[in-house]
KEKE-3310 file (N, C-alpha, C; in steps of 0.2 Angstrom, whole numbers, plus 5000, padded with zeros to 4 digits):
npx = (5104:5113:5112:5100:5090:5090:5083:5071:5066:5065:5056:5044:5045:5040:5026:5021:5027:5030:5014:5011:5019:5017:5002:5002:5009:5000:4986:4988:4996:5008:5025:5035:5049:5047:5057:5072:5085:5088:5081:5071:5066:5063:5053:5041:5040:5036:5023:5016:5013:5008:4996:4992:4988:4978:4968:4967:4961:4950:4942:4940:4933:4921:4916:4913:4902:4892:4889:4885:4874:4866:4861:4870:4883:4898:4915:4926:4943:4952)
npy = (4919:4917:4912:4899:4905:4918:4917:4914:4924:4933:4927:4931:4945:4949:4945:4954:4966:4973:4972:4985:4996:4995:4998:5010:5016:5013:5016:5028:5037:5039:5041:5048:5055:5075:5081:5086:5078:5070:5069:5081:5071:5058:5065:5068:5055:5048:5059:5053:5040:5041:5044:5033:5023:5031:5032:5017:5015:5023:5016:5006:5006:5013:5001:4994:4999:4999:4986:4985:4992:4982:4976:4966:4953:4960:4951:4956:4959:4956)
npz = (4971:4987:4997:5003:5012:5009:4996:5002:5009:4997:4990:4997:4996:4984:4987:4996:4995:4985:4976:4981:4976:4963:4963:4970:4957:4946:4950:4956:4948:4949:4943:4945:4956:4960:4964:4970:4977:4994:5007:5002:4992:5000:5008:4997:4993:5004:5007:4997:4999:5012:5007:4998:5010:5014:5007:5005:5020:5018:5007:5016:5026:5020:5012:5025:5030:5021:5021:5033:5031:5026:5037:5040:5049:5052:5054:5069:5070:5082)
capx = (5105:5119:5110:5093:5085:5088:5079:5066:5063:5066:5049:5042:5044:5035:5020:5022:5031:5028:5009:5009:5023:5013:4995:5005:5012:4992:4979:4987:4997:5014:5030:5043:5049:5049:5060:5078:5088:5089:5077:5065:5062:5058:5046:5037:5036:5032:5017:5011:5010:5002:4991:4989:4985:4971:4963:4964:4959:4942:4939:4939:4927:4917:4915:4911:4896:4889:4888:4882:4867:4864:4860:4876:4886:4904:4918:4933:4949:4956)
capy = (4920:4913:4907:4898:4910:4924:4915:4914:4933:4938:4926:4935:4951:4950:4947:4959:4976:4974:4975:4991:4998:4994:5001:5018:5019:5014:5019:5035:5039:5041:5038:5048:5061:5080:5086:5082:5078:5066:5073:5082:5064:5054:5068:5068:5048:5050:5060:5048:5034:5043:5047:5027:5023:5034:5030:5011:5016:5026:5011:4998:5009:5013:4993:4991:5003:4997:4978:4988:4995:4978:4969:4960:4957:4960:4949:4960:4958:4957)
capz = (4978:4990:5003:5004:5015:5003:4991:5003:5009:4989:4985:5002:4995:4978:4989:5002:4995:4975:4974:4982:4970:4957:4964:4967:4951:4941:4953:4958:4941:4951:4940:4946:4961:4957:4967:4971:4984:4998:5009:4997:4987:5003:5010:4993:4993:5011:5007:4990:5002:5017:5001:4996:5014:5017:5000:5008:5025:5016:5007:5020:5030:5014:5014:5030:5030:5014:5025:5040:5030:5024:5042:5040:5055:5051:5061:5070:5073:5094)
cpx = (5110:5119:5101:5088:5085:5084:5071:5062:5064:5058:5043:5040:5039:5026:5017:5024:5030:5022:5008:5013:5017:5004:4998:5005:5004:4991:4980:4994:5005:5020:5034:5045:5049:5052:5068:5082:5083:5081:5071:5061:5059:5052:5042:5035:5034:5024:5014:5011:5006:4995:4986:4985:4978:4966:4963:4961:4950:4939:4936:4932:4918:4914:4911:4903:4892:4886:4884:4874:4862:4862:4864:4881:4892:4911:4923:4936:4950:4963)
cpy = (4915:4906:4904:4902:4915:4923:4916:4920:4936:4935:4931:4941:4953:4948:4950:4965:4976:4977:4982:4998:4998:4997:5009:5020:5019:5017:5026:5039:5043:5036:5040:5052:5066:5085:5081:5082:5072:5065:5073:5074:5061:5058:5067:5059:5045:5052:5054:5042:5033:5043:5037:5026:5025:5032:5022:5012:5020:5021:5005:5000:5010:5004:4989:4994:5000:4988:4980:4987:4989:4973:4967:4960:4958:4959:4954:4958:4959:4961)
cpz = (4981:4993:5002:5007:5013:4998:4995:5006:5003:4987:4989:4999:4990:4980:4992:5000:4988:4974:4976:4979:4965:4960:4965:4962:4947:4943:4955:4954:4943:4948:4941:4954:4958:4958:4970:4977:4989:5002:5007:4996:4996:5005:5005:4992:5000:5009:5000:4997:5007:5011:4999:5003:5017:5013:5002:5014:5023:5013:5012:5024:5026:5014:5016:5031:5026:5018:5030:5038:5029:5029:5040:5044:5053:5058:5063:5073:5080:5091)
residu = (UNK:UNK:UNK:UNK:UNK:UNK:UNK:UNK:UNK:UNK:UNK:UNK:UNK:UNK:UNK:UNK:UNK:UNK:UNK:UNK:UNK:UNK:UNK:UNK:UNK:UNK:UNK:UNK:UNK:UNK:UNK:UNK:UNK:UNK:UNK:UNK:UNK:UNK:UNK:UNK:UNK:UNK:UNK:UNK:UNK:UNK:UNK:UNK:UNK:UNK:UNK:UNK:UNK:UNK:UNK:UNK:UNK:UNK:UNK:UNK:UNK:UNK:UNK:UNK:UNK:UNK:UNK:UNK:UNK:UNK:UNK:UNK:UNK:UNK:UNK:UNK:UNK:UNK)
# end
């Protein structure tokens, strides 16, 4: 990198935008697009990531329930 602060949004990144590359590609057994064009591919990786999202969005809930059933108070965000 050129500049120092490139250095510092590139280590950013690999904690930020990497792990969920790689939870796509295992967890939900996505290695390529299958359809071509510009277009086509982002709507297809459009839908896979609406797709990860909800699969964490059902988890967290699932979670919370599970603690709920438990008498446990759980803190929330403002």
């Amino acid at each position: 990198m050129k500049k120092e602060s490139s250095g510092e949004i590139y280590k950013k990144r690999k904690t930020i935008v990497e792990p969920v590359f790689g939870q796509i590609k295992k967890n939900m057994d996505f290695w390529g697009l299958s359809v071509r064009g510009f277009i086509k591919a982002g709507g297809e990786f459009s839908l896979v990531c609406a797709a990860h999202n909800i699969k964490k969005i059902v988890l967290s809930i699932r979670y919370n329930l599970e603690h709920l059933k438990e008498d446990k108070l759980i803190p929330m965000a403002a």
